[in-house]
BAFI-3210 file (N, C-alpha, C; in Angstrom, 3 decimals, decimal comma, padded with zeros to 6 digits):
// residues 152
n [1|2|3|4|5|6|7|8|9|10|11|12|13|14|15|16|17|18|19|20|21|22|23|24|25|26|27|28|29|30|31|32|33|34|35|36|37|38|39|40|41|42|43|44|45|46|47|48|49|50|51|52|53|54|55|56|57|58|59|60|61|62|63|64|65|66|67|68|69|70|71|72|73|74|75|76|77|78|79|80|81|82|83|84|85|86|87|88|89|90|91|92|93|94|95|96|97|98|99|100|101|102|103|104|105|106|107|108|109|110|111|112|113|114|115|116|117|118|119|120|121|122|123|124|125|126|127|128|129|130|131|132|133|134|135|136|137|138|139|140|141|142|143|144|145|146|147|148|149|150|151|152]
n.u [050,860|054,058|057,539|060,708|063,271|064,560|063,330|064,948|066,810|067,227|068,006|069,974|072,219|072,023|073,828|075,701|076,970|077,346|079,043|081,384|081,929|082,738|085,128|086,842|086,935|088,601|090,528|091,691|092,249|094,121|096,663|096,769|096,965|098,607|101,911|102,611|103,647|103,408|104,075|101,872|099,863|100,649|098,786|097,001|093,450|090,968|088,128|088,242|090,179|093,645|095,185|096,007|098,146|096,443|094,622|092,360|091,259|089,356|085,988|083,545|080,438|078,155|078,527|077,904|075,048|074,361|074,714|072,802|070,082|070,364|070,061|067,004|065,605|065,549|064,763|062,181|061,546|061,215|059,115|056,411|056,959|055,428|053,396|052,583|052,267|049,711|048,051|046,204|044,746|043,473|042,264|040,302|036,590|035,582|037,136|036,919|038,191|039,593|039,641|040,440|043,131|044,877|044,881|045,774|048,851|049,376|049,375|051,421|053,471|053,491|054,248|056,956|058,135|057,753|059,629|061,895|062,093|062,728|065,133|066,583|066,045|067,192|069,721|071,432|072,403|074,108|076,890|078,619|081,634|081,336|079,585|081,786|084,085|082,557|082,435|084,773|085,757|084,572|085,171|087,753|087,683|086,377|088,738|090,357|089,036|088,896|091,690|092,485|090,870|091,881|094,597|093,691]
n.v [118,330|118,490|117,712|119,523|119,537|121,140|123,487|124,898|125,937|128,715|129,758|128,346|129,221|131,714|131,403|130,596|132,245|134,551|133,138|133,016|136,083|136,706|135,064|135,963|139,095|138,731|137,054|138,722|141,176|140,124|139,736|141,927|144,146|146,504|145,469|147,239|146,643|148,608|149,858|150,881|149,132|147,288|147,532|145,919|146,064|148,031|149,193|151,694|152,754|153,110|150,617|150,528|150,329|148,008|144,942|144,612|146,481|148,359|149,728|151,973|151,916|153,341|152,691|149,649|150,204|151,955|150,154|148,321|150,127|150,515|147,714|147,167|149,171|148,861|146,616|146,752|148,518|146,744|145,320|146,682|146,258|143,978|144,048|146,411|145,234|143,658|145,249|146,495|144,245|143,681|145,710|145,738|145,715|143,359|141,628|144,128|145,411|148,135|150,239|149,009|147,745|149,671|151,865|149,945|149,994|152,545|153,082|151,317|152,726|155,252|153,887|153,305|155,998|157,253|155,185|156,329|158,910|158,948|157,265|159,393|161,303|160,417|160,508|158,901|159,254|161,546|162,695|164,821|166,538|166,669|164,818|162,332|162,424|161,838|159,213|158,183|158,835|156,829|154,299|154,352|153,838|151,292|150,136|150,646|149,127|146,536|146,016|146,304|144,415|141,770|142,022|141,181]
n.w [057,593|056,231|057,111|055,576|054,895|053,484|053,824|055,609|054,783|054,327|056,458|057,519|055,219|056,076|058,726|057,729|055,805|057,348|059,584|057,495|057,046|059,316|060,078|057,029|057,305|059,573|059,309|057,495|058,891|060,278|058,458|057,262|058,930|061,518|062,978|065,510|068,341|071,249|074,407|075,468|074,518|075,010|077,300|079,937|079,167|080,814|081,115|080,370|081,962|083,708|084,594|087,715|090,712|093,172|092,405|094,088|094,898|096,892|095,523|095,705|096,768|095,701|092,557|092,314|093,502|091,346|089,501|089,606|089,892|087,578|086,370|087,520|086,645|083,317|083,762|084,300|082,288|080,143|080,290|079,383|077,064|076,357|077,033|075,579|073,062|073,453|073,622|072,276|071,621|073,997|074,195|072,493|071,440|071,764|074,029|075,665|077,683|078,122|079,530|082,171|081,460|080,320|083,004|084,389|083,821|083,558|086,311|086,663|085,894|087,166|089,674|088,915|088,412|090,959|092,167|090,819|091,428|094,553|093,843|093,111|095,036|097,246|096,488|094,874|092,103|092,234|091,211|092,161|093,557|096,384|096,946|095,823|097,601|099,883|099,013|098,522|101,127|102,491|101,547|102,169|105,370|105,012|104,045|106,330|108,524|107,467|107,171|110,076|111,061|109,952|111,195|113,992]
ca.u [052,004|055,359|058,853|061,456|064,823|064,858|062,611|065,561|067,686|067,639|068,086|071,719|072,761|072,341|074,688|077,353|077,285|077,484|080,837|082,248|081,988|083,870|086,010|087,342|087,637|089,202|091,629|092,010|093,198|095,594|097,337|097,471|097,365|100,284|102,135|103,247|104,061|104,265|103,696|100,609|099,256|100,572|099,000|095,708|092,251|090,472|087,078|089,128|091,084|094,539|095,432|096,555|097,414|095,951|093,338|091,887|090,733|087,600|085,126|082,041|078,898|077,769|079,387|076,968|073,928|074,249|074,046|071,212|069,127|069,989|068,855|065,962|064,817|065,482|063,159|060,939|060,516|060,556|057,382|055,809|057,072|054,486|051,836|052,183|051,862|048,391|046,976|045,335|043,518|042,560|041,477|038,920|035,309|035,412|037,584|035,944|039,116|040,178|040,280|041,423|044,326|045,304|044,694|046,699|049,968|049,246|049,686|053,045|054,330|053,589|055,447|058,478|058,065|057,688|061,095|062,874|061,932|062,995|066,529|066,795|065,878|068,400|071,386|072,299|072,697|074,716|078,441|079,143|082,340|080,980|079,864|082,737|084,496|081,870|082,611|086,414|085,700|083,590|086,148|088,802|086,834|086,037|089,987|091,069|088,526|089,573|092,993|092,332|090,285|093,130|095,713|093,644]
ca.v [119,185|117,587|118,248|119,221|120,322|122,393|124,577|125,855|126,271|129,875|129,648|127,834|130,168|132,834|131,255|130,542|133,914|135,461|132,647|133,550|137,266|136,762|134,675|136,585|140,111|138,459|137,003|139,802|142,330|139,370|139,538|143,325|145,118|146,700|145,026|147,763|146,741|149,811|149,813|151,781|148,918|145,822|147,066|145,579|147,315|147,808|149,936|153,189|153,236|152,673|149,662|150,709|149,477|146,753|144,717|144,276|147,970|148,322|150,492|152,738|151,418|153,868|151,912|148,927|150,925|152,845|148,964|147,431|150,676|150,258|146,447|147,392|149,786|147,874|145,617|147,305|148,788|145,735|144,622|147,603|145,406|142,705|145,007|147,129|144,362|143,060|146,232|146,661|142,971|143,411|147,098|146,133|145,581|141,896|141,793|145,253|145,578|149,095|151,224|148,342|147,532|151,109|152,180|148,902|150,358|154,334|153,073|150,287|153,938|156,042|153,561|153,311|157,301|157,404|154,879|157,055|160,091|158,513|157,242|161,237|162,102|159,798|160,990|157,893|159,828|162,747|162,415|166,160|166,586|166,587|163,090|161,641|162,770|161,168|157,941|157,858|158,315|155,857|153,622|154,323|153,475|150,192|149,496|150,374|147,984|145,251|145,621|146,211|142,692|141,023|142,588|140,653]
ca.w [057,395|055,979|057,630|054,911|055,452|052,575|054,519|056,964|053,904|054,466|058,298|057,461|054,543|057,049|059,226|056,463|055,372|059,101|059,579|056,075|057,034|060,855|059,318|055,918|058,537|061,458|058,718|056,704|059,739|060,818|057,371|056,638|059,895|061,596|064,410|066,038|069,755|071,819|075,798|075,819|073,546|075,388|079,002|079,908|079,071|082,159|081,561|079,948|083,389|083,834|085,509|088,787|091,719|093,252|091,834|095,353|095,449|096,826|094,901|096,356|097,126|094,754|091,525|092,787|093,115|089,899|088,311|090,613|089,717|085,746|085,831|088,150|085,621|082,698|083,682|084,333|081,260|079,701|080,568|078,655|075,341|075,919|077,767|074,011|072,121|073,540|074,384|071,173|071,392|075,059|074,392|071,618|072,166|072,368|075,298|076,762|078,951|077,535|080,785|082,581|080,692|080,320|084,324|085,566|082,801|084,115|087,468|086,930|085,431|088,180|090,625|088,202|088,745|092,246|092,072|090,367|092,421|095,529|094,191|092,528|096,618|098,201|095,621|093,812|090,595|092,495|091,249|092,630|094,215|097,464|096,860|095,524|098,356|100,735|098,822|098,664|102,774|102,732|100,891|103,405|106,371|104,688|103,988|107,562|109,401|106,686|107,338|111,660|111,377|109,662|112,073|114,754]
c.u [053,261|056,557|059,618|062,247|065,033|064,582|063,389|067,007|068,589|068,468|069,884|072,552|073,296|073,443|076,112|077,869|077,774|079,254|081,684|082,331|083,493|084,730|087,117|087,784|088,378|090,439|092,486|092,669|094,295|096,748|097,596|097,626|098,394|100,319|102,971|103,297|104,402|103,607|102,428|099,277|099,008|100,007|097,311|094,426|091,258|089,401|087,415|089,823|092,317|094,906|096,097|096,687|096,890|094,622|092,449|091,091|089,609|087,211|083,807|081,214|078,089|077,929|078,315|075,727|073,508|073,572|073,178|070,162|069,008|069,442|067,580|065,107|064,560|064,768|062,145|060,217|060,592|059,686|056,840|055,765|055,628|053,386|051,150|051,425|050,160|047,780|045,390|043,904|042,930|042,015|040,064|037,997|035,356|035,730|037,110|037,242|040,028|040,802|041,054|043,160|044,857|045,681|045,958|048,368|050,089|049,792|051,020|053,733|054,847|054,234|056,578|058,827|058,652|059,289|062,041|063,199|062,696|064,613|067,024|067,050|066,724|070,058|072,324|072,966|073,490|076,407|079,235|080,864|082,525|080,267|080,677|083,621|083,901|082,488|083,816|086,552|085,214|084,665|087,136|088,362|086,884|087,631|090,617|090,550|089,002|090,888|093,115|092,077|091,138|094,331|095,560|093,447]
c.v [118,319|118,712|118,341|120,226|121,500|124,086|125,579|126,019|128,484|130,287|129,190|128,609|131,487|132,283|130,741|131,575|134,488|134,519|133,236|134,876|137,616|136,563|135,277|137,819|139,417|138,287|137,744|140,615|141,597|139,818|140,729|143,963|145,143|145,931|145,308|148,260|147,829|149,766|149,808|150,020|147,395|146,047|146,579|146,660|147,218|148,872|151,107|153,639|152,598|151,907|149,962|150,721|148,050|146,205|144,209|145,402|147,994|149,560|151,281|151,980|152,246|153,001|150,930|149,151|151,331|151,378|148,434|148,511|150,564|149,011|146,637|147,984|149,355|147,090|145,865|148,108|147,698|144,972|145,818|147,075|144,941|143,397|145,698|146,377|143,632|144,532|146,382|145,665|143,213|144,550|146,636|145,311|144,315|141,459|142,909|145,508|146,581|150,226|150,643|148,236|148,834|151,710|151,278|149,689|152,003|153,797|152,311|151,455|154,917|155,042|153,952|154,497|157,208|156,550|155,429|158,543|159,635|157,847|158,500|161,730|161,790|160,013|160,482|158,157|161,009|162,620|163,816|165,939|165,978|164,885|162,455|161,396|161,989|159,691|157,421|157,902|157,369|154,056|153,516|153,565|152,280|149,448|149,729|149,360|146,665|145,325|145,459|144,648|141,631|141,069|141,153|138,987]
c.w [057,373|056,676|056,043|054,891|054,610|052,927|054,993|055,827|054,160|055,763|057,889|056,385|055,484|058,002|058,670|056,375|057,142|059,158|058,966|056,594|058,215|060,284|058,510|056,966|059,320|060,258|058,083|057,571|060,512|059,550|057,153|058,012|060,590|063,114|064,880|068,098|071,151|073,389|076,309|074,973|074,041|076,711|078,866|079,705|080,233|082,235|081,151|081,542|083,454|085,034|086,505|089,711|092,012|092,802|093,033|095,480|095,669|096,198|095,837|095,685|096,063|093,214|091,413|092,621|092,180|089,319|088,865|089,610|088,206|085,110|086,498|086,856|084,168|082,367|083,437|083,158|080,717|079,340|079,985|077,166|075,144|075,881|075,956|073,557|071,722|074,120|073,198|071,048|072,593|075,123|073,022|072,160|072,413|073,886|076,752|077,945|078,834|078,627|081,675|082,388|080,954|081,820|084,946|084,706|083,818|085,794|088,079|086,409|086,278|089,404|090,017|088,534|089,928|092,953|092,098|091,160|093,553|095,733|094,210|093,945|097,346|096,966|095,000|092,465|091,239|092,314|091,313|093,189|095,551|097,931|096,337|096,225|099,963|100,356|099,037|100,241|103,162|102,157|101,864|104,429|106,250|104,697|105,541|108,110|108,693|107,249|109,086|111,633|111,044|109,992|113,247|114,873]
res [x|x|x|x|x|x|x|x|x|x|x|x|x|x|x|x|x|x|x|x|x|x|x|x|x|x|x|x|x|x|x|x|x|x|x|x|x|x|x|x|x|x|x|x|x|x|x|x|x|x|x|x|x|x|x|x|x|x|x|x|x|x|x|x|x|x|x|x|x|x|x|x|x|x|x|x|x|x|x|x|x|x|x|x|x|x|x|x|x|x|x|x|x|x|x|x|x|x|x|x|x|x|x|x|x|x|x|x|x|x|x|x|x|x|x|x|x|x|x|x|x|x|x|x|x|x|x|x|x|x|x|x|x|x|x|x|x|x|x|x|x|x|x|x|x|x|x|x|x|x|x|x]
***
């Protein structure tokens, strides 16, 4: 088997074209678009929330959680990609590993389940009133002892 550059010809077109594209747009909305300066326009973007306040603010423990449990899960399906992918070769007769395969998947499902049940039970997903209200106390609490400990 010979190496020849020509080979990855396409491979570097594609990345001409993709430059040329950024490029020509990025330049293009410098040159015609409007540059109309208005308050609302120069303040920072901060998540669709208006910057306010201190940037010290602590946040609920909730906020935290929400993103632990969305890379947790994430992952976890993840691994269902590969599992797909070879189910087919380790389910046919050669391999003979059809219930296997299948049983060990049925059962990394029913944890993920049993996961999800159990944050559902403890109220991580509950953004009621009545928890929001817990949290913003919970928030307080956290800024008095910070500020007590740095008193002393």
């Amino acid at each position: 088997m010979s190496f020849a550059l020509t080979d990855y010809m396409p491979v570097l077109l594609m990345f001409v074209v993709a430059a040329g594209f950024a490029i020509t747009f990025i330049s293009l909305s410098q040159l015609v678009g409007q540059r109309k300066r208005t308050r609302t326009k120069l303040m920072p973007y901060e998540c669709g929330k208006d910057p306010v306040g201190s940037a010290r603010e602590r946040f609920s423990v909730k906020f935290y959680l929400i993103a632990m449990i969305f890379i947790l899960f994430d992952i976890e399906v993840i691994f269902l990609v590969p599992w797909a992918v070879v189910f087919k070769l380790l389910a046919s007769p050669a391999h003979g590993m059809r219930n296997l395969v299948y049983f060990e998947m049925l059962l990394f499902i029913a944890l993920l389940a049993a996961g999800l049940i159990y944050v559902i039970k403890k109220g991580a997903f509950d953004w009621s009133e009545s928890a929001r209200h817990e949290a913003e106390a919970e928030a307080r609490l956290l800024e008095q002892t910070r500020v007590s400990s740095s008193k002393s």
